[in-house]
C-alpha positions in Angstrom: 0.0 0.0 0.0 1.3 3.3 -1.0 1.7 5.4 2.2 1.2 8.8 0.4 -1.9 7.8 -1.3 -5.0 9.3 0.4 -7.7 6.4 1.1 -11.5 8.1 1.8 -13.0 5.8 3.8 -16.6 6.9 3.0 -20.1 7.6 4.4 -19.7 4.8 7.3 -22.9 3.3 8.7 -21.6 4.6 12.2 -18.6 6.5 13.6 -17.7 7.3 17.2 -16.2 11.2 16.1 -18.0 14.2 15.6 -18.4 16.0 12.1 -17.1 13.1 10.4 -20.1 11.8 9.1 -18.8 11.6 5.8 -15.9 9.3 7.0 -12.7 10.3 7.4 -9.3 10.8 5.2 -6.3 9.3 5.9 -2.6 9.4 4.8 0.9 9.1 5.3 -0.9 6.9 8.5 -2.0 10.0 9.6 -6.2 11.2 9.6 -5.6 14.3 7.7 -9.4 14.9 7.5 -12.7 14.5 8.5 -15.6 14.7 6.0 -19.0 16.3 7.8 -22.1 15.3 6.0 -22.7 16.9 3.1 -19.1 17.6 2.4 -16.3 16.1 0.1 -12.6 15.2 0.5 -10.4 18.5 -0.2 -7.7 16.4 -1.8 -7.8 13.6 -4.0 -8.2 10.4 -2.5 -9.3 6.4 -3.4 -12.2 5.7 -1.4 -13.2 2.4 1.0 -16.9 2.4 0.4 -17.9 2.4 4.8 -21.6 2.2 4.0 -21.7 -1.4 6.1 -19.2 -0.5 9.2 -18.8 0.9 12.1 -15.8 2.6 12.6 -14.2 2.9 16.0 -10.8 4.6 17.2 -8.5 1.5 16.7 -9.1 -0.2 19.9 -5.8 -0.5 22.7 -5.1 -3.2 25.2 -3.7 -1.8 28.2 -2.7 -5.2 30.1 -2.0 -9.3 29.2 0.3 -12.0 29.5 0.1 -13.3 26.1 1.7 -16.6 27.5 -1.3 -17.5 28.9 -2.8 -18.6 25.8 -1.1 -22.2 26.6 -2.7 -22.4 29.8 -6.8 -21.4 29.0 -9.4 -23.7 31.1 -6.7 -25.8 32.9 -8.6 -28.4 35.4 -5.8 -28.1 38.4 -6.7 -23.8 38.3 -10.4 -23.7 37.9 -12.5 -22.4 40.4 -9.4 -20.5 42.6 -9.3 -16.9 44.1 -5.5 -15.4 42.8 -2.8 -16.9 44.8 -4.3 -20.4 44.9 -4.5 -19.7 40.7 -0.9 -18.5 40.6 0.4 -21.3 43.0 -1.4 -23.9 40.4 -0.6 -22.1 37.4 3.5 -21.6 37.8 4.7 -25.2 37.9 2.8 -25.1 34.1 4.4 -22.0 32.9 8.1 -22.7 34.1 8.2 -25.5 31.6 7.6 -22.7 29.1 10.0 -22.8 25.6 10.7 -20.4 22.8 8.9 -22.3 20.0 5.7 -21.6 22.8 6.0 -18.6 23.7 5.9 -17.4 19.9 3.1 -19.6 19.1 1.4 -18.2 22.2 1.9 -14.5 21.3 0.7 -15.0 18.1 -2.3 -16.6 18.9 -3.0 -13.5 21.5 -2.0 -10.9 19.2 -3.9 -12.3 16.3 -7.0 -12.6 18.6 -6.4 -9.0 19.6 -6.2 -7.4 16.3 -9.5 -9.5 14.8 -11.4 -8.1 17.6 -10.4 -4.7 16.5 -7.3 -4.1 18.9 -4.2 -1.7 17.0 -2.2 -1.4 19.9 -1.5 -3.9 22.6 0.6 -4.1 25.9 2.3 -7.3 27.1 3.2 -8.4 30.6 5.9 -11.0 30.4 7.7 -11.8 34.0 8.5 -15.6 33.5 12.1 -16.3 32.4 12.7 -19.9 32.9 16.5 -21.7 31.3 16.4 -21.3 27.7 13.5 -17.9 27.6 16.1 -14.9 27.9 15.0 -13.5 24.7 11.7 -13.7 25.1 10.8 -9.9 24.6 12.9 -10.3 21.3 10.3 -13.1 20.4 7.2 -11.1 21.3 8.9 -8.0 18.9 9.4 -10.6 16.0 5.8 -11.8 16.1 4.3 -8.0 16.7 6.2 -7.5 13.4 5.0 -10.0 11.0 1.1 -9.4 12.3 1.3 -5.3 11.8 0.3 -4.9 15.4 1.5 -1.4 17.4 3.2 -3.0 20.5 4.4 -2.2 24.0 5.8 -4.5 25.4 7.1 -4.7 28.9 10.4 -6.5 30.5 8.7 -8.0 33.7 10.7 -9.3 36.4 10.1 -11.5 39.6 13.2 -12.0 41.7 11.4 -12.7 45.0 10.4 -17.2 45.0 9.4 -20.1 47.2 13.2 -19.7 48.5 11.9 -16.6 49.9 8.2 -16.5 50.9 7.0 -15.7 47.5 4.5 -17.7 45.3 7.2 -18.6 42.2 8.9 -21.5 41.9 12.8 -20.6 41.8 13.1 -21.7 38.2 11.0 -18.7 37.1 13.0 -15.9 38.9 16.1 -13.6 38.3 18.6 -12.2 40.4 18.6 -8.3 40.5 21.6 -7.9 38.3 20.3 -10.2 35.4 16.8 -8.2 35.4 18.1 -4.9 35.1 20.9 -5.6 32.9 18.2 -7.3 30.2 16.0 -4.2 30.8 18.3 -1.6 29.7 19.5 -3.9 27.0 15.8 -4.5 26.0 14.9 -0.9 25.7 18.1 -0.2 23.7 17.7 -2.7 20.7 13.8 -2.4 20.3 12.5 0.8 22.0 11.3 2.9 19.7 10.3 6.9 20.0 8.5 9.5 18.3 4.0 9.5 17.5 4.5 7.0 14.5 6.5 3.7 16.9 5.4 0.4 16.4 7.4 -1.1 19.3 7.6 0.1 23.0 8.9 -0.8 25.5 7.9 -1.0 29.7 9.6 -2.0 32.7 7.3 -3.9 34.7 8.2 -6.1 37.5 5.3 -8.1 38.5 3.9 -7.6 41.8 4.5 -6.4 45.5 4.5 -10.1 46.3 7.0 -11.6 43.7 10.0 -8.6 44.0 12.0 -6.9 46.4 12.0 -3.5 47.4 15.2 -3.3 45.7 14.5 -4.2 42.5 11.0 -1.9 42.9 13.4 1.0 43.2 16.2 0.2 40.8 13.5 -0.3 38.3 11.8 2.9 38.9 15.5 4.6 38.7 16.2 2.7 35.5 12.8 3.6 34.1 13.5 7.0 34.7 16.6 7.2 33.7 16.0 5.8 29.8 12.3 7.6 30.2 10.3 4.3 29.3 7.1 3.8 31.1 6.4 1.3 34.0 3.7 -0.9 35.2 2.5 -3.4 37.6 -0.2 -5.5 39.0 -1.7 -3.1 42.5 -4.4 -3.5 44.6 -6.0 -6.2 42.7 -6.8 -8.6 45.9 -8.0 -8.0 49.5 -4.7 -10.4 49.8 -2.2 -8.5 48.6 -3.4 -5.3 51.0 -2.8 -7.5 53.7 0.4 -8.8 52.1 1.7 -5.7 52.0 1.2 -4.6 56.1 2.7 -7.4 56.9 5.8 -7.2 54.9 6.0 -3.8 54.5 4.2 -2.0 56.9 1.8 -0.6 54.7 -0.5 -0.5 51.9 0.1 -0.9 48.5 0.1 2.2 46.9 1.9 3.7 50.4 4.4 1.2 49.3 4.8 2.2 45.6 5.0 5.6 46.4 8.0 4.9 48.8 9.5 2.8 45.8 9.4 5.9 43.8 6.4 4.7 41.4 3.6 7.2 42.2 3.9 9.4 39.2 2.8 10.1 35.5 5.2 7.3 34.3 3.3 4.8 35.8 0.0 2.7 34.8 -1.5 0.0 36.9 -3.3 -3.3 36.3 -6.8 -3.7 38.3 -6.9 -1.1 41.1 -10.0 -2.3 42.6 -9.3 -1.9 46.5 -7.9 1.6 46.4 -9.5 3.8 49.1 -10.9 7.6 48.0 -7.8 9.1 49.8 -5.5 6.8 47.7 -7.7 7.4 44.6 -6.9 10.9 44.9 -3.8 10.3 44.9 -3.6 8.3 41.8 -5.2 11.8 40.2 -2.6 14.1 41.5 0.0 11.5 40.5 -1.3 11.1 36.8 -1.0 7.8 37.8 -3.6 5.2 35.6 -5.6 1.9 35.7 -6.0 -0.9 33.5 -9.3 -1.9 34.4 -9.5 -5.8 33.7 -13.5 -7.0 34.2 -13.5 -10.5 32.8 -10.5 -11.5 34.5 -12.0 -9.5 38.2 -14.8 -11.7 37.6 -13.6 -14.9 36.7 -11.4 -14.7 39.7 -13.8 -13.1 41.5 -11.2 -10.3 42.8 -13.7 -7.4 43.4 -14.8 -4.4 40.6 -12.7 -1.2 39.9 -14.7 1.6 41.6 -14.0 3.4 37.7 -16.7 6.5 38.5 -14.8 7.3 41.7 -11.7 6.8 40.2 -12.4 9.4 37.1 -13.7 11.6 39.4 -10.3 12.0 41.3 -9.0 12.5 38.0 -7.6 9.0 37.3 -7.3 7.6 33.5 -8.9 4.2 32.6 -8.1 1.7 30.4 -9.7 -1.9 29.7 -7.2 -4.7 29.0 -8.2 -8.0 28.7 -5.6 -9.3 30.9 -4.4 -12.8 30.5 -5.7 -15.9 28.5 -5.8 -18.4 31.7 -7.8 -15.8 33.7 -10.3 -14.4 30.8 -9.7 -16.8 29.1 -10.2 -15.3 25.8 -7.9 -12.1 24.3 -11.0 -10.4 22.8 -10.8 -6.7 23.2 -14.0 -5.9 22.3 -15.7 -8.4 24.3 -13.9 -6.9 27.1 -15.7 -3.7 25.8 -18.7 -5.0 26.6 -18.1 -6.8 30.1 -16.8 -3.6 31.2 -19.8 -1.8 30.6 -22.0 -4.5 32.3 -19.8 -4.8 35.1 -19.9 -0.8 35.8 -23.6 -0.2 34.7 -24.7 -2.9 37.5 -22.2 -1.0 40.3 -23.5 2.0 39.1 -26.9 2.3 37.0 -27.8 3.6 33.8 -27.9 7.1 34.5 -23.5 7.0 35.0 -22.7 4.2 32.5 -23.1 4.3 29.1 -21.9 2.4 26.0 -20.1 5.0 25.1 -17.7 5.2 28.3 -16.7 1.7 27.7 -15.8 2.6 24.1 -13.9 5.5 25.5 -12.1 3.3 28.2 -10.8 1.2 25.1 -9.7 4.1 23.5 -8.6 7.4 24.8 -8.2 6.4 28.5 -6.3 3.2 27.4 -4.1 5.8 25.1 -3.5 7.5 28.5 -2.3 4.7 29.7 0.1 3.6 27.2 1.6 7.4 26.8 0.7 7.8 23.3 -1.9 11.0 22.9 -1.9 10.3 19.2 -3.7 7.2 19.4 -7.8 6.2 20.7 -9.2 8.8 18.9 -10.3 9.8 15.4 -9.2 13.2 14.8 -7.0 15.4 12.5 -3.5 14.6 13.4 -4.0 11.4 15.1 -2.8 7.4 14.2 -4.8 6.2 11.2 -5.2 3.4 13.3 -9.5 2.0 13.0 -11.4 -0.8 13.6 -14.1 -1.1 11.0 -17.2 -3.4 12.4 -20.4 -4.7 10.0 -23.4 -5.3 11.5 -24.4 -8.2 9.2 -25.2 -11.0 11.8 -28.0 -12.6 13.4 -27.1 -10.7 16.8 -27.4 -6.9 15.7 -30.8 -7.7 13.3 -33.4 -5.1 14.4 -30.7 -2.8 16.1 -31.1 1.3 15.4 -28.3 3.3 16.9 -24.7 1.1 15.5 -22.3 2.2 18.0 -24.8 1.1 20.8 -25.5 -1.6 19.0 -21.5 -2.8 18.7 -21.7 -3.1 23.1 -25.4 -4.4 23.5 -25.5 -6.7 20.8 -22.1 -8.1 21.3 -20.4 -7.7 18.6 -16.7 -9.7 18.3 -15.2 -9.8 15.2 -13.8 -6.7 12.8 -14.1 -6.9 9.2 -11.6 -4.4 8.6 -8.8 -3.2 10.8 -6.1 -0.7 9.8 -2.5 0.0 11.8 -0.5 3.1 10.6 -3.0 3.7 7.6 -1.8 -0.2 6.6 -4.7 -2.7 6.7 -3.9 -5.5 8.5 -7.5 -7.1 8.8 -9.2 -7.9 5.6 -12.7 -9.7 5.5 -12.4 -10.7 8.7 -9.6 -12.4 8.4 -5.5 -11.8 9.1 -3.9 -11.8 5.3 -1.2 -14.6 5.1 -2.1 -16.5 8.6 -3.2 -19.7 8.5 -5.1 -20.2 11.4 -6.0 -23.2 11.6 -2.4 -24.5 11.1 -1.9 -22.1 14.2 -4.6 -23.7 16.4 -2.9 -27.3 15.8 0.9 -25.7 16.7 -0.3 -23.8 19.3 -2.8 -26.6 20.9 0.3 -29.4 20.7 2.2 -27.0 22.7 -0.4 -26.3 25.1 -0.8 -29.8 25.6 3.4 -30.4 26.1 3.3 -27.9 28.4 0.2 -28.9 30.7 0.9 -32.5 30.4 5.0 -31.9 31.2 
């Protein structure tokens, strides 16, 4: 596709932007235009006839472990609260190998981007013997798919050994992590509004580091200004994990880390107080809210309305495949917006916040103002829906229809002004050779 050609894509059915009700131009994978109705282009451009989508600001994942894929619906972690999960889960995932980790990322990533996802984050903290470049495996597949990554260099250095849930075969030493870090962010970090590939540092928990490596991290973060991120307050257990250890809360603790600031976004924040959530605001500090995974697990529900009140930015992310277990984004969409219009009522929550979640407040999240929003100047990065099956017949306004109705699947999706979904379908994956790779080395793994 030639960059500098200007593509028109005209008079959609529905469009979550105002005055564009013409469509919108795009270009150089920029949108350098929107059309209000009854207008025209002002430059030349090919048009995408839109007449049977709905287009939405590409859609962004703010939090996952696409690992998990390997481990979806395992018997020996089913009905389990966190810890119990993780303790079941970890013997599974240190037996994890290149050639499964890649088929496992690109099974997330590909479910991510059919469901209308552009940009995705990626929370990988399990380095067993033989997995050091596993960040370089997660760029490779990104890559080939046309996906807008950030990526982040988890860490656990805290196991068993030492009163944390890990096995030891899992963990780092201080010295390894930080070292593979800076080299991480050196060879794939990119800068500037137009990056494909980011990267995070993101040690994993309170519970599976030490304070040391919390604030070496935070140091290091600053120091190459990459963003960080980690799981906080997601469990009544790991408030009480953290008085006993540390004396404190969690976010008390992150703050005396050096975390509590706008280079940070956490995953869950569901057992924050008001004070605390007020401090989040002042911080800049935001929340990947995660609502299938809170559920499954049944870790509690992100107070969201509170939180945006005190000025705090959310995102939705869909959080990992063994605790979802699905990497839908836009079903995620839609289970947000149950989840917070049954806290809250219809007169607070509308469809429309839980497309805005997905979109600008998950572009808060990741740092990157020029994406979750169409708009002159911003990432030609769209998810293009049709409303052609039995679910949405008899619907009447399209955007509501895309959370009520449940819708899934895009038709269309576009990354940089580059379409990388086409008819539904990824162009050049075969998927179902990918479901038979990937399910052989689910099975390896689980069976050991």
């Amino acid at each position: 596709m030639d960059p500098t050609r200007a593509i028109w894509i005209k008079d959609p059915l529905g469009i979550l932007a105002d005055g564009a009700e013409r469509g919108i131009v795009v270009q150089n994978g920029r949108i350098v235009e929107l059309v209000p109705k009854g207008g025209q282009p002002s430059i030349s451009a090919v048009f995408f006839e839109a007449g049977d989508h709905v287009v939405l600001p590409g859609l962004i994942n703010t939090h996952h472990h696409f690992y998990q894929t390997l481990t979806r619906a395992l018997p020996a972690a089913l009905d389990r609260e966190l810890f119990p999960w993780l303790q079941a889960l970890y013997p599974v995932w240190a037996r994890l190998t290149p050639d499964a980790l890649n088929l496992g990322v690109t099974v997330a990533m590909s479910e991510l981007l059919l469901s209308g996802c552009t940009t995705t984050t990626d929370h990988h903290y399990v380095f067993p013997a033989g997995l050091e470049d596993a960040v370089g495996i997660e760029v490779a597949a990104a890559k080939r798919l046309g996906i807008r990554v950030l990526l982040t260099r988890g860490s656990m250095n805290r196991s068993q050994r030492d009163g944390g849930l890990p096995p030891d075969s899992v963990v780092q030493d201080e010295d390894t992590i930080l070292a593979d870090s800076a080299r991480v962010v050196a060879k794939h970090h990119q800068r500037g509004a137009d990056a494909m590939v980011q990267i995070a540092l993101a040690p994993c928990s309170p519970f599976s580091v030490t304070t040391s490596l919390m604030r070496a991290t935070a140091d290091l973060a600053d120091k190459l200004d990459v963003r960080l991120h980690t799981h906080l307050a997601e469990t009544e257990d790991e408030n009480t994990f953290c008085e006993q250890m540390h004396g404190c809360r969690p976010l008390d603790y992150l703050e005396q880390c050096g975390w509590l600031n706008a280079r940070t976004w956490l995953a869950h924040g569901i057992f924050f107080n008001s004070e605390e959530m007020k401090r989040l605001g002042k911080a800049r500090t935001a929340i990947s809210h995660c609502a299938c995974s809170n559920q499954l697990l049944a870790s509690g529900c992100c107070p969201v309305c509170e939180m945006e009140e005190a000025g705090v930015a959310i995102g939705l992310g869909v959080d990992g495949s063994a605790s979802n277990d699905g990497s839908n984004l836009m079903q995620e969409v839609r289970a947000a917006f149950l989840l917070q219009r049954a806290r809250y009522g219809v007169g607070r929550i509308s469809h429309k916040d839980a497309l805005r979640w997905a979109t600008k407040g998950s572009a808060a999240c990741v740092g990157r103002p020029e994406l979750g929003e169409i708009a002159v100047g911003k990432a030609a990065d769209l998810a293009l829906f049709k409303l052609d099956e039995l679910r949405f017949s008899g619907h009447g306004d399209p955007l509501a229809a895309l959370v009520l109705c449940g819708a899934h699947r895009a038709d269309r999706v576009m990354v940089g002004g580059n379409w990388v979904v086409m008819d539904g379908a990824i162009p050049g994956l075969d998927v179902p050779d990918l479901i038979r790779r990937h399910s052989a080395a689910a099975h390896a793994m689980q069976v050991g």
